[in-house]
Backbone bond lengths (Angstrom), bond angles and torsions (degrees), N, CA, C in turn:
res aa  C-N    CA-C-N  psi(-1)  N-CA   C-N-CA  omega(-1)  CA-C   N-CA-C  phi
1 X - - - 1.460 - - 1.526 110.46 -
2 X 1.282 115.20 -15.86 1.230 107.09 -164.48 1.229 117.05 -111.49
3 X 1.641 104.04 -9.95 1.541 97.82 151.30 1.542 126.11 -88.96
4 X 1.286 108.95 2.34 1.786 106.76 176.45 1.479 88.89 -88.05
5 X 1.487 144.92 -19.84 0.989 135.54 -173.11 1.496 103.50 -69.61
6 X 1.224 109.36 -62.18 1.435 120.92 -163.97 1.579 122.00 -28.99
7 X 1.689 126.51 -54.21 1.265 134.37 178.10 1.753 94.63 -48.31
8 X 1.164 98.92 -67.65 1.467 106.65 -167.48 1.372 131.94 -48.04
9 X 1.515 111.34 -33.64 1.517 126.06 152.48 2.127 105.95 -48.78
10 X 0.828 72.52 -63.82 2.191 91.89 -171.48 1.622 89.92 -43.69
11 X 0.839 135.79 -81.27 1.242 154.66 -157.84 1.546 103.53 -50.58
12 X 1.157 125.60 -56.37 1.207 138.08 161.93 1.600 113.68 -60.07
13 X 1.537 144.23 -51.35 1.343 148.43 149.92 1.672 103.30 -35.24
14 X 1.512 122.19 -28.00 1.300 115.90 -161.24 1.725 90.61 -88.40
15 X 1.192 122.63 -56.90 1.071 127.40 173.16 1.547 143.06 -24.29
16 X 1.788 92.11 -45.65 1.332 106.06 171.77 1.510 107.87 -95.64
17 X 1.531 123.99 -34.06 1.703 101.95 158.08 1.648 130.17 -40.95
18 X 1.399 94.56 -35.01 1.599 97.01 166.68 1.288 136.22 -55.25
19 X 1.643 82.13 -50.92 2.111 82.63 170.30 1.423 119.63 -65.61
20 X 1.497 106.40 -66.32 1.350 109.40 151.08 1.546 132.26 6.64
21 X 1.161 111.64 -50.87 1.365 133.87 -178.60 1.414 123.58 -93.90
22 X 1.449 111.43 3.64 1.631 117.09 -165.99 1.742 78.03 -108.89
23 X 1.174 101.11 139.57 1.819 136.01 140.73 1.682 102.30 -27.60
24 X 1.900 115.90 97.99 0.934 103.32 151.95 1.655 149.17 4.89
25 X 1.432 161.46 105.50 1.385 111.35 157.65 1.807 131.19 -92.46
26 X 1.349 103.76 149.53 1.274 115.33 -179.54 1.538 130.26 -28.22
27 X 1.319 99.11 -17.06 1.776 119.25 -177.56 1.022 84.57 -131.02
28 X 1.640 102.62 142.88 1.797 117.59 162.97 1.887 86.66 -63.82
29 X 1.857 88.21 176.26 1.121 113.30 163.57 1.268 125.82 -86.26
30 X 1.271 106.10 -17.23 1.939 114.80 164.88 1.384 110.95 -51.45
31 X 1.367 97.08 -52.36 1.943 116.74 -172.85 1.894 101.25 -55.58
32 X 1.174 117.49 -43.96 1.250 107.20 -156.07 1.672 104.54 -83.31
33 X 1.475 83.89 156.32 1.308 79.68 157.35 1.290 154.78 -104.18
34 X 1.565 142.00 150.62 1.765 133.40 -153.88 1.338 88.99 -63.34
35 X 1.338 114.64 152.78 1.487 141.21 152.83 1.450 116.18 -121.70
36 X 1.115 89.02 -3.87 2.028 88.38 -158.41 1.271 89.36 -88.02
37 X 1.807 101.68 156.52 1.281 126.41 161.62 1.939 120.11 -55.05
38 X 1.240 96.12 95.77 2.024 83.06 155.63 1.520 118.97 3.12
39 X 1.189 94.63 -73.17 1.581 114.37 -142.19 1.614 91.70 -72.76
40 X 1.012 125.74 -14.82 1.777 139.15 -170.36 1.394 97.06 -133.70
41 X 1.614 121.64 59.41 1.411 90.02 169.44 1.477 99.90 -95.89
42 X 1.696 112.94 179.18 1.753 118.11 179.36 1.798 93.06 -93.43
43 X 1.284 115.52 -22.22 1.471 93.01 -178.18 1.894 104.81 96.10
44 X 0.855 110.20 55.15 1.597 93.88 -170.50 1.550 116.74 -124.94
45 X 1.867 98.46 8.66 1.519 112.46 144.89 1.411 102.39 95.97
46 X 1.174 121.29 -21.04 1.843 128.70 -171.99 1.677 101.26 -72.92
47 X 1.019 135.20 -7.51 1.429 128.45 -174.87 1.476 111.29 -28.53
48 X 1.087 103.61 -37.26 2.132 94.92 -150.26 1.987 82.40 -97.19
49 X 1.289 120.64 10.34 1.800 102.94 152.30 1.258 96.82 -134.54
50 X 1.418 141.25 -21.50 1.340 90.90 161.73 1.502 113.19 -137.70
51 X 1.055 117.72 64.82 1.631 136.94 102.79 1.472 124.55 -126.00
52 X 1.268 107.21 85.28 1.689 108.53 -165.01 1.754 110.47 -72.35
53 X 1.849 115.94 -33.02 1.193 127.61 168.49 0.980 105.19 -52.87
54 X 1.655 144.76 -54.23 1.206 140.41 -154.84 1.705 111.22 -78.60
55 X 1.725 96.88 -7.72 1.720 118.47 -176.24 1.329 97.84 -70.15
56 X 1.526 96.04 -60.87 1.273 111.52 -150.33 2.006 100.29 -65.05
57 X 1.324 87.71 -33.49 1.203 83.55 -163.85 1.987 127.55 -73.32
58 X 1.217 105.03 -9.87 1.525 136.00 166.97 1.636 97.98 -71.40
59 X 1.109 133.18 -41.60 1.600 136.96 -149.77 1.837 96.69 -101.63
60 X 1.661 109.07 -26.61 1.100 109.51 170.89 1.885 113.95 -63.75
61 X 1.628 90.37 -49.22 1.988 99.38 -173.54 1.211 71.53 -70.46
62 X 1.154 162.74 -172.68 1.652 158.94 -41.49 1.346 116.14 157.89
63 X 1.529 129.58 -0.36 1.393 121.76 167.59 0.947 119.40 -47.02
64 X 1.373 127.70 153.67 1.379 125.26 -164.89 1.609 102.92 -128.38
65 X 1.614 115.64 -14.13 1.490 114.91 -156.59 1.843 87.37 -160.16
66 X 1.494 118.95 152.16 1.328 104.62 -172.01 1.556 100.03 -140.27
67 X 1.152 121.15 131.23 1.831 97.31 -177.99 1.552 113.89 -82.44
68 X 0.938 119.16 -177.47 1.496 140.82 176.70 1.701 137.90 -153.27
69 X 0.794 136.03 157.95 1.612 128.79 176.55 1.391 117.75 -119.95
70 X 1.679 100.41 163.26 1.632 103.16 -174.83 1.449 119.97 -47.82
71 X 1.608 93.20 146.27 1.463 105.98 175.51 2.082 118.78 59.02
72 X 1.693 95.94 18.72 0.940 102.34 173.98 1.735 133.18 -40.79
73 X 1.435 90.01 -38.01 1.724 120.12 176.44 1.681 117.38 75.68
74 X 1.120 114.52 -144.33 1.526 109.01 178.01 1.484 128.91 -75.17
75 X 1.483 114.41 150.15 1.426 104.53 -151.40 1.796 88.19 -147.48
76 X 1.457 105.99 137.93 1.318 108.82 -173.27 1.504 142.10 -52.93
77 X 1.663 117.52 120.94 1.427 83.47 -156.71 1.289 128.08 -90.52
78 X 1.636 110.29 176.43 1.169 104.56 -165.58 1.397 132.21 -44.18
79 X 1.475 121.45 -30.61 1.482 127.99 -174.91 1.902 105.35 -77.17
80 X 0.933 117.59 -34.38 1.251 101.17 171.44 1.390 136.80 -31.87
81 X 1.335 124.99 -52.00 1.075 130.14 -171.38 1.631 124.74 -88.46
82 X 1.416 85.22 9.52 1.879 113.34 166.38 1.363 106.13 -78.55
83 X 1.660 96.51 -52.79 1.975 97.36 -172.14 1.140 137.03 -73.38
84 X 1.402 111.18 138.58 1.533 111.80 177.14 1.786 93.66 -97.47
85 X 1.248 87.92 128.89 1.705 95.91 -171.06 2.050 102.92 -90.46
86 X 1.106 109.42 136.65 1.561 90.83 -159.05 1.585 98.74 -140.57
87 X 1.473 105.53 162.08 1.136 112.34 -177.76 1.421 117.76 -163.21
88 X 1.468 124.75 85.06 1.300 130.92 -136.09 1.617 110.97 -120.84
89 X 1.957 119.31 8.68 1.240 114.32 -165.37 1.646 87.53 -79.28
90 X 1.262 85.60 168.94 1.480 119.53 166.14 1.156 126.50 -69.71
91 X 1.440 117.69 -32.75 1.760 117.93 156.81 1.725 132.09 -98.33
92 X 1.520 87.53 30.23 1.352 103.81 175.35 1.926 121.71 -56.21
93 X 1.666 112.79 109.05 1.385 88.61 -179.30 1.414 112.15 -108.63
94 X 1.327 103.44 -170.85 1.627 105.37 -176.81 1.554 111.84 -51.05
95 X 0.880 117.14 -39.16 1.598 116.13 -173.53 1.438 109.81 -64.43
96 X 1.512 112.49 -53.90 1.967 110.15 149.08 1.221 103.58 -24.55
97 X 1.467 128.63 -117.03 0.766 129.53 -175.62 1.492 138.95 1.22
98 X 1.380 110.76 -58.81 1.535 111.89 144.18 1.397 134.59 -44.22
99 X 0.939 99.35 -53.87 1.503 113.22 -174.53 1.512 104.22 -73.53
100 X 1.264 136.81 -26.93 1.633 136.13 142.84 1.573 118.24 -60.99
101 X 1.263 108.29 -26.68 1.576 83.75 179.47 1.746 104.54 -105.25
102 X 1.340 116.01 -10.74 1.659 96.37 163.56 1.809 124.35 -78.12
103 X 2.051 106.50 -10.82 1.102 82.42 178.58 1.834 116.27 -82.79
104 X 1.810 109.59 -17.93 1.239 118.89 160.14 1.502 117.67 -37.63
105 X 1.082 130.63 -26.77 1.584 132.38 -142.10 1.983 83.35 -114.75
106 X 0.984 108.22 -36.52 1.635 116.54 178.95 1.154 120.32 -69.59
107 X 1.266 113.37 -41.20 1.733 113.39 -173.64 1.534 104.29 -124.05
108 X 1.220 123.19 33.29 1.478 137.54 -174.87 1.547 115.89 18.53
109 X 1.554 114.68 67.02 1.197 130.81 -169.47 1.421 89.42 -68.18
110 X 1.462 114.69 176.82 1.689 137.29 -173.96 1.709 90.04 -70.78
111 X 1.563 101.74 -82.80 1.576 124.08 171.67 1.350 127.04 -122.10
112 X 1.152 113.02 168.07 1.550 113.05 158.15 1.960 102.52 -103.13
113 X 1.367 92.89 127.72 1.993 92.18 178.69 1.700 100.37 -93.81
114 X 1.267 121.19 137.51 1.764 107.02 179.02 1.598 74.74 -154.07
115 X 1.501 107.41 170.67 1.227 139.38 166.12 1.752 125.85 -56.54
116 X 0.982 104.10 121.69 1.790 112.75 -173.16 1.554 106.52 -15.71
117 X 1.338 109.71 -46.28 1.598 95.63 -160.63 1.621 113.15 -91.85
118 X 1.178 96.64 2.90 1.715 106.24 171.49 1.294 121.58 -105.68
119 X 1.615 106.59 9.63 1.516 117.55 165.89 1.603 122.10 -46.17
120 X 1.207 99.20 -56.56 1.887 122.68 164.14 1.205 94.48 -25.11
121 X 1.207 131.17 -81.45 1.410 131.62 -100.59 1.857 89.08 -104.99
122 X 1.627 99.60 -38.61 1.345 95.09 -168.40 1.652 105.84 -68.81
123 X 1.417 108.08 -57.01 1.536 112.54 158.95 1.086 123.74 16.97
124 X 1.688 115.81 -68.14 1.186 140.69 -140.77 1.753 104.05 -108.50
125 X 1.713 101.51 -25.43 1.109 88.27 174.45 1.387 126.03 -92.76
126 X 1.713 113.42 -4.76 1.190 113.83 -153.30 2.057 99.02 -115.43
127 X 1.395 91.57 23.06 1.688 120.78 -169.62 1.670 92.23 -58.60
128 X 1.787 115.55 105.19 1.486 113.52 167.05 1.705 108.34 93.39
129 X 1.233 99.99 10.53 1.805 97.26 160.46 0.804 136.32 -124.44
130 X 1.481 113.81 16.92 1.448 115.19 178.50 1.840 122.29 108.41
131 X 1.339 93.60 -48.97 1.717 123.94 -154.49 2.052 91.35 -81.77
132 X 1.854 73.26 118.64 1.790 83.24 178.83 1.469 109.90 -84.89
133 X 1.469 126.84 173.86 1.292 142.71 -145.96 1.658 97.10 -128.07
134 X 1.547 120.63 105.27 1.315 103.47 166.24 1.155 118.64 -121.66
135 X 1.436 130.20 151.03 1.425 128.13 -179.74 1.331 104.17 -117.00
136 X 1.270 104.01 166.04 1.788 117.78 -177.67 1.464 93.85 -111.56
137 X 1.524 104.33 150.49 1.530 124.58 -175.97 1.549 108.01 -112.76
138 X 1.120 126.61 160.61 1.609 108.36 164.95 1.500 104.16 70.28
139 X 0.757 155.71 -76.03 1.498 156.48 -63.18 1.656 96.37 -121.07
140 X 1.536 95.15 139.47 1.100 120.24 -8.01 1.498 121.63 -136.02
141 X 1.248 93.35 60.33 1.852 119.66 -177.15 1.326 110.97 -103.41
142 X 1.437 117.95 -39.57 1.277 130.60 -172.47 1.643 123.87 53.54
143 X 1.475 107.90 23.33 1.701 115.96 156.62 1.149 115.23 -110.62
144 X 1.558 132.73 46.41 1.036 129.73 164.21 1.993 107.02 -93.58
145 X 1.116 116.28 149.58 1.414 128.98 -170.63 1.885 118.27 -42.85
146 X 0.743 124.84 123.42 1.490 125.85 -157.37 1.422 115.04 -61.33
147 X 1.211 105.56 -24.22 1.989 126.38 -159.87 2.609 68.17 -96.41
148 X 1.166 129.53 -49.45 1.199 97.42 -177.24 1.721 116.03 -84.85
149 X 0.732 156.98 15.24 1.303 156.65 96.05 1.409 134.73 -24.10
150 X 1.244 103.00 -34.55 1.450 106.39 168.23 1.373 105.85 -88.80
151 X 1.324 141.71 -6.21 1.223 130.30 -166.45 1.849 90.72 -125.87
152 X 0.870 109.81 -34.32 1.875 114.65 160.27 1.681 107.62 -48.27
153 X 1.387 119.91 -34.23 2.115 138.28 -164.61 1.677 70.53 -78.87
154 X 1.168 117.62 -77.46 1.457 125.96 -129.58 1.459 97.01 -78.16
155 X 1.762 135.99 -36.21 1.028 94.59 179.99 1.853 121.11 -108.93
156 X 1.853 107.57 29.78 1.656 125.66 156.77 1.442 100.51 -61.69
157 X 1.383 107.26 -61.38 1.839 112.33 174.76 1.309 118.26 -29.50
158 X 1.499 113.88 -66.11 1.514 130.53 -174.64 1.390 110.79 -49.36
159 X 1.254 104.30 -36.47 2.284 114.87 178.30 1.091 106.61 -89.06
160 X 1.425 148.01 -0.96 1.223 143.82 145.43 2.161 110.59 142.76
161 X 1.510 92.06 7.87 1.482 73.36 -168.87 1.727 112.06 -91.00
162 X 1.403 103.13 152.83 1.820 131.91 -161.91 1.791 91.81 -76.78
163 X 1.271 121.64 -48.33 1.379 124.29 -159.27 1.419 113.37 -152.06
164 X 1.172 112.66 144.89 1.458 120.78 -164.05 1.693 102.53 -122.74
165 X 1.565 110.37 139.79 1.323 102.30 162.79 1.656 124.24 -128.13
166 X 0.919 112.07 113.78 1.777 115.16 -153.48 1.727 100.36 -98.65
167 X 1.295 90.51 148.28 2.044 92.07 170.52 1.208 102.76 -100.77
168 X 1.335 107.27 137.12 1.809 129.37 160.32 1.672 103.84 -39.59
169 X 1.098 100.45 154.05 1.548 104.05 178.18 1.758 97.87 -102.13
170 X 1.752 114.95 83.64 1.241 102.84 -167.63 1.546 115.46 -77.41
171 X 1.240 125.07 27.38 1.763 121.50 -177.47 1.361 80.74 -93.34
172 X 1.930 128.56 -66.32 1.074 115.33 -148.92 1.663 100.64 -61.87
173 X 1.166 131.24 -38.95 1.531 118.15 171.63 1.027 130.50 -41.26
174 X 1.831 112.49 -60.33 1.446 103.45 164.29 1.682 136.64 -43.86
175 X 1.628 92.82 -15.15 1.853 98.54 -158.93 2.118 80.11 -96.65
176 X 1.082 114.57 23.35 1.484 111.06 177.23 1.714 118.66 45.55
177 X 1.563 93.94 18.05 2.067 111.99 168.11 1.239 92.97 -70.69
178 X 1.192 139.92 106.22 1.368 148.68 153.16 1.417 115.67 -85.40
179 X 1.520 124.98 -33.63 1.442 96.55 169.15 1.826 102.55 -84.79
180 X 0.936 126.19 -5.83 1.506 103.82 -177.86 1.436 103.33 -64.88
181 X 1.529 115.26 -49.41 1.697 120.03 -178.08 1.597 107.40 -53.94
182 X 1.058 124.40 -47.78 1.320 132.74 -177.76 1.652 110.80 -48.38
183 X 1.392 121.36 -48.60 1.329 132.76 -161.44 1.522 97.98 -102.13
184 X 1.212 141.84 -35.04 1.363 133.81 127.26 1.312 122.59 -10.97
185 X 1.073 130.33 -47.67 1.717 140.54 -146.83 2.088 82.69 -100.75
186 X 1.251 86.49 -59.04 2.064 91.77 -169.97 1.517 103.48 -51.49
187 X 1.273 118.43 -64.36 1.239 123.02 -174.88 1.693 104.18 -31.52
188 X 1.627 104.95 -70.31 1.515 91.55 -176.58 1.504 123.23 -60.59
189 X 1.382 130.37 -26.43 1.058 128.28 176.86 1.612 114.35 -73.39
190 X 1.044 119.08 -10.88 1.457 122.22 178.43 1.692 99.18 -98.42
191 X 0.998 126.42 -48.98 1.636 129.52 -170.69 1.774 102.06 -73.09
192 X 1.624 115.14 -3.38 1.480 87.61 176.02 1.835 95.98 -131.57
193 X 1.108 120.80 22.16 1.030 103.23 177.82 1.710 122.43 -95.92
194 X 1.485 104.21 135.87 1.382 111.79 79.57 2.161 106.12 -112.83
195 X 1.645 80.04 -2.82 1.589 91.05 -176.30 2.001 116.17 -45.93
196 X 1.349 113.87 132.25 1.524 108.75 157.73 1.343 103.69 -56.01
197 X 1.566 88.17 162.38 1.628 106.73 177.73 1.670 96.10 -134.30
198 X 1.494 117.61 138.07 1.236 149.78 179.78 1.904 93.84 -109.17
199 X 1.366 117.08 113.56 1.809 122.41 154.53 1.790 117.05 -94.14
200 X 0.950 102.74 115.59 1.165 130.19 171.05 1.430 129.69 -39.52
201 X 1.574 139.47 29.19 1.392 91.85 -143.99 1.637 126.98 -91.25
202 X 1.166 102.22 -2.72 1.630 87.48 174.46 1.762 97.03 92.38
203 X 1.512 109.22 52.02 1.430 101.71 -172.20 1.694 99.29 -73.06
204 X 0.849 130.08 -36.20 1.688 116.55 -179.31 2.050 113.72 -42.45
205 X 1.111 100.70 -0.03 1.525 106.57 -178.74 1.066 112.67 -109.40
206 X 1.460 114.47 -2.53 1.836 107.61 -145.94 1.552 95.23 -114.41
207 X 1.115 127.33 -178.15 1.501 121.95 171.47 1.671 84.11 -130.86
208 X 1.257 109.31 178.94 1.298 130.05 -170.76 1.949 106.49 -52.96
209 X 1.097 103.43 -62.03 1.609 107.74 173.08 1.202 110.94 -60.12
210 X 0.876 118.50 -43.44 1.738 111.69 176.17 1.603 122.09 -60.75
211 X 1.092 103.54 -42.54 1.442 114.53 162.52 1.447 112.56 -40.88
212 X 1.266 104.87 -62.98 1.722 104.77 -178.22 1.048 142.71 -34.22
213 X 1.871 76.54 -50.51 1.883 108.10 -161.19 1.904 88.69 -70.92
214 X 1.623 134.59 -49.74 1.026 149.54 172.42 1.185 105.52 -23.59
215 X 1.493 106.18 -71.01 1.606 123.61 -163.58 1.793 102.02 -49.30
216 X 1.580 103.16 -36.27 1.638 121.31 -149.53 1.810 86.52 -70.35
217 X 1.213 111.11 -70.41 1.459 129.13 -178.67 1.329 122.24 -49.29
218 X 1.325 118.96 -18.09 1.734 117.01 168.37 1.528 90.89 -97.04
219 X 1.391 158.28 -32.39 1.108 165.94 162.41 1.881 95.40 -33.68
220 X 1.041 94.99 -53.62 1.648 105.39 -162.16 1.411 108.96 -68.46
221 X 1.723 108.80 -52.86 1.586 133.47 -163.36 1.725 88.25 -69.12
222 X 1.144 140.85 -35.00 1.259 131.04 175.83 1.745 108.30 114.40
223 X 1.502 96.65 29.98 1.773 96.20 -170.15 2.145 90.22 -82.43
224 X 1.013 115.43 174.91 1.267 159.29 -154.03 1.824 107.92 -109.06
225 X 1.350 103.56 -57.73 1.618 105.61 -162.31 1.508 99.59 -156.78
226 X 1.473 110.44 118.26 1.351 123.82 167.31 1.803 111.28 -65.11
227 X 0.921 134.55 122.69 1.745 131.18 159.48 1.560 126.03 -103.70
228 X 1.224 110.05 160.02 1.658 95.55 176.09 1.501 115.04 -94.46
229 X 1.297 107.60 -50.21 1.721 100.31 -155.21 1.740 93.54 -114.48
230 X 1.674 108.11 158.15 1.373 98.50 134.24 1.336 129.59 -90.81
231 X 1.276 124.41 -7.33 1.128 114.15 -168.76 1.858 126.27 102.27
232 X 0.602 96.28 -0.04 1.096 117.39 -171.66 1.782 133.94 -141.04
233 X 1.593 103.30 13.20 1.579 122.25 -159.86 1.664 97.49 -137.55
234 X 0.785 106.04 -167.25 2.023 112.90 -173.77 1.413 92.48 -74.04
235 X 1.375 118.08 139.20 0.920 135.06 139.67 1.838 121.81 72.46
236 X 1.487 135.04 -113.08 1.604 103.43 169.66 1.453 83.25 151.23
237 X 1.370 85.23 173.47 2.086 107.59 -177.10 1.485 118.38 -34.97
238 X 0.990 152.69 65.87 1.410 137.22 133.34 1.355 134.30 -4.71
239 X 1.376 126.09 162.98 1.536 131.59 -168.98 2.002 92.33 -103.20
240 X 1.370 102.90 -44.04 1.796 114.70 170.67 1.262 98.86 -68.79
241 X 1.075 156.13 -59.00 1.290 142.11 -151.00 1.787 111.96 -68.28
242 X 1.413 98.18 -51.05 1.742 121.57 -177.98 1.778 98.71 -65.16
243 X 1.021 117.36 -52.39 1.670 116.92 170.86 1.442 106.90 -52.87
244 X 1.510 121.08 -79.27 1.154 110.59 150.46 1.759 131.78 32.06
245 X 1.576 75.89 -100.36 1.463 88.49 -175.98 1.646 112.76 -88.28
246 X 0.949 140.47 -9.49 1.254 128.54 148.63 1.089 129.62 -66.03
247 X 1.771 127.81 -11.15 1.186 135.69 152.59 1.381 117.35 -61.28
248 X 1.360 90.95 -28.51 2.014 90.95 -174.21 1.704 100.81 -90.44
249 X 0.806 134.29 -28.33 1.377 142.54 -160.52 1.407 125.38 -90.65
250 X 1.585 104.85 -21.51 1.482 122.61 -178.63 1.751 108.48 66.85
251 X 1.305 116.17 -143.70 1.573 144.85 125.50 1.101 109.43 -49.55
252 X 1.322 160.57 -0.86 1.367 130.41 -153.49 1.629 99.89 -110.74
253 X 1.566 123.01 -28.35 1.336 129.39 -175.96 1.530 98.22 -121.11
254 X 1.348 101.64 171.50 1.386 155.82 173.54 1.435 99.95 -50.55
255 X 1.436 156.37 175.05 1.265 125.26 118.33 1.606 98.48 -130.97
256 X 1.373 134.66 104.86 1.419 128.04 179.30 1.631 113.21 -81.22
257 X 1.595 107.01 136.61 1.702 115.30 -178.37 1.859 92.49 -104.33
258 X 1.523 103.26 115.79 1.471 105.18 175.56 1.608 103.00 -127.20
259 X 1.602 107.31 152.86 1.864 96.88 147.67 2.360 82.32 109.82
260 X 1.216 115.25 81.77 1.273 95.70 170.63 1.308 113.06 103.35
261 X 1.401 128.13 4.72 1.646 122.29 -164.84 1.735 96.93 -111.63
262 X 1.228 112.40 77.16 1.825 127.06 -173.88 1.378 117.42 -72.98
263 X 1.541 106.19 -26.54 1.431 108.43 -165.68 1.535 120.98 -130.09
264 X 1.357 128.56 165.37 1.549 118.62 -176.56 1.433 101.73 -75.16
265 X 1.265 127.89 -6.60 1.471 124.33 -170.61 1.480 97.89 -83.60
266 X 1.465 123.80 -53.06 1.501 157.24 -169.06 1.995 91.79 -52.25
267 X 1.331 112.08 -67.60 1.707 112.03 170.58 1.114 103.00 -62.83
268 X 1.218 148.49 -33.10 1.457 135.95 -139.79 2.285 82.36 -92.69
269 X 1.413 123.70 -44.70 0.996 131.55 166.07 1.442 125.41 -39.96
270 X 0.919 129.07 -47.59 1.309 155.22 -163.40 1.301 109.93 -90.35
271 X 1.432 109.37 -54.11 1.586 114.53 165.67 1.843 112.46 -46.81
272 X 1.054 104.09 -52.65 1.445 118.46 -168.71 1.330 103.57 -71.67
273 X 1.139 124.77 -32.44 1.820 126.17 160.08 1.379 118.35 -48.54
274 X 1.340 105.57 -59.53 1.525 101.86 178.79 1.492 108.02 163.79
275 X 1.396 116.73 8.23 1.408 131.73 -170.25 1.184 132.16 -80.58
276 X 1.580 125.09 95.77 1.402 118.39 -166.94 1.317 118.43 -74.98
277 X 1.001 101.35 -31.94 1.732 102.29 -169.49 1.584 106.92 -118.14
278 X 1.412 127.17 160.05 1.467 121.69 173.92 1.634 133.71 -148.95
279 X 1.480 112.12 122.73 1.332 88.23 -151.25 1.465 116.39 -111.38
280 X 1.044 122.79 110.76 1.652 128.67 174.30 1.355 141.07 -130.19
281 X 1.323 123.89 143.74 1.128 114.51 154.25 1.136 167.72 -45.40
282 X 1.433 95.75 -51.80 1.916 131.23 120.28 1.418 145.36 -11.16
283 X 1.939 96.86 -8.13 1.764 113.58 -169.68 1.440 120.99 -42.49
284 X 1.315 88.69 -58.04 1.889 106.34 177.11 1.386 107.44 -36.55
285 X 1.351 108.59 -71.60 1.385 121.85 -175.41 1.858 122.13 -48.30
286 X 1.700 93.99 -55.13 1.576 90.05 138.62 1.556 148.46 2.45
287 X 1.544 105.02 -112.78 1.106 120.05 157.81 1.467 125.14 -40.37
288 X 1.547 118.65 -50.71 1.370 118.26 -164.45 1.971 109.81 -79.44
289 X 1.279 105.34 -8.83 1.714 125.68 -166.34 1.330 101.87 56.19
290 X 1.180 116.52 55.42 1.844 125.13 -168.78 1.717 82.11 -116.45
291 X 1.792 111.24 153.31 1.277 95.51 165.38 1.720 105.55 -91.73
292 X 1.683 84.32 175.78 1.682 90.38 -173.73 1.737 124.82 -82.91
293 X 1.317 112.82 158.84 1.532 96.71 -151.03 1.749 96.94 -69.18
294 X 1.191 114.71 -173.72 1.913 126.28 175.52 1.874 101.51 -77.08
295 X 1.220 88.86 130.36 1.229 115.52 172.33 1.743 120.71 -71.47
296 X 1.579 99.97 -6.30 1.564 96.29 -175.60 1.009 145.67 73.35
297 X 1.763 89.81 15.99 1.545 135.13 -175.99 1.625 117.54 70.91
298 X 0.842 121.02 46.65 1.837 139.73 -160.92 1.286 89.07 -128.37
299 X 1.485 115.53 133.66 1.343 99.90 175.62 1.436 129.26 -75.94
300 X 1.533 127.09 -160.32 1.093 130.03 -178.47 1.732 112.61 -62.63
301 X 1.138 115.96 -41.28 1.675 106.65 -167.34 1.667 98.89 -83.06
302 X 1.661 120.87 -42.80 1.653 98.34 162.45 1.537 126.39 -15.95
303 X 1.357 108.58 -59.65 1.278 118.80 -161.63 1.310 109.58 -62.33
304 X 1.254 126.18 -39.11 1.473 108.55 171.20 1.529 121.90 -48.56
């Protein structure tokens, strides 16, 4: 046995004198990025940084635990891939825009959420990273005409976006029109699919029953993911509201915490409520437990 061993020892000792013998490189191998074929990989344990999509994307089908190798180093954290990283003002320019979708592409956010007509652009920038594209519908009043919302769903879809998040039409709710809200909700879910749909409702308006009845009716209309705020309306995500509605919702939906969530403490809350998804402006700050930059004296829900 121990001479069939022998070549095979040598051969292998020869191998690693070789490497051994090569010129450092200037970048770890954590830093770089995979090129190699799958089907040929060397095995060298860095997967979950550099192929973090291909991480993520194993943990999506059902992994539960992922391995790694020495000196792997930092590895994305967990809240990231909750956030929709967003950027929804009105004087948003291209360079925004950029500058939101490379920090998406950096800390492997869920999405970037931006406005219908910047669907394009982000699309294009975020081409091969993973990072889905969401647009807002309605937004962010959500009494605009239902037949234009549904055709607002359908043509965000057509420019590349993964998921849509539409506002409830909360007058007809308040006015206790339940099929208008109802057929509201379908329209967009029919005009953007195969896209998810995120409902809006604008809980700072709602009182406790209303909430429900909301939650009940995007449940019904065939939406995907209940949300709270746009951001832009009274008030914003709650720890009661997100419980709330994950009580009403079971497993069967989404439940997004929007409108006010600034800090990693603020997601880390929300998560623990019942909150799958999360939407802010604030991501960076987020993830990094850095605070978030000045708003420019605008308050907190502007900023989303």
């Amino acid at each position: 046995m121990s001479d069939e061993l022998d070549p095979l020892v040598d051969a292998i000792a020869s191998r690693v004198r070789a490497r051994l013998g090569r010129s450092l490189p200037t970048v770890p191998l954590r830093d770089q990025p995979c090129d190699e074929d799958p089907a040929n990989c060397s095995g060298c344990g860095h997967c979950v940084v550099r192929r973090p999509h291909a991480a993520h994307a194993a943990a999506d089908a059902g992994a539960v635990r992922l391995g790694a190798g020495p000196d792997t180093g930092a590895v994305d954290e967990t809240l990231a891939g909750m956030i929709d990283h967003t950027l929804l003002k009105a004087d948003a320019t291209s360079d925004d825009i950029r500058k939101l979708c490379d920090e998406a592409r950096k800390f492997h956010f869920a999405s970037v959420c931006v406005n219908s007509g910047n669907v394009a652009r982000a699309k294009a920038l975020l081409a091969g990273s993973g990072v889905m594209v969401c647009a807002v519908v309605g937004f962010p009043l959500g009494a605009m005409a239902s037949s234009a919302k549904g055709y607002e769903a359908r043509e965000a879809v057509r420019a590349g976006a993964d998921e849509i998040d539409m506002v409830l039409n909360v007058g007809a709710l308040k006015s206790r029109d339940y099929a208008t809200v109802l057929d509201d909700i379908r329209k967009v879910v029919e005009g953007a699919r195969p896209a998810k749909v995120k409902v809006i409702l604008e809980t700072g308006m709602l009182t406790d029953e209303e909430k429900a009845i909301a939650v009940s009716l995007a449940k019904a209309a065939g939406a995907h993911f209940v949300k709270t705020s746009t951001g832009f309306g009274p008030g914003g995500a709650t720890v009661e509201d997100i419980a709330m509605m994950r009580r009403l919702v079971g497993a069967e939906l989404g439940v997004k915490a929007s409108g006010g969530v600034r800090t990693h403490d603020d997601a880390e809350k929300m998560r623990a409520a019942g909150a799958s998804r999360i939407g802010a402006s604030a991501s960076v700050a987020i993830v990094t437990r850095k605070s978030a930059e000045p708003t420019d004296g605008k308050s907190a829900k502007r900023a989303y």
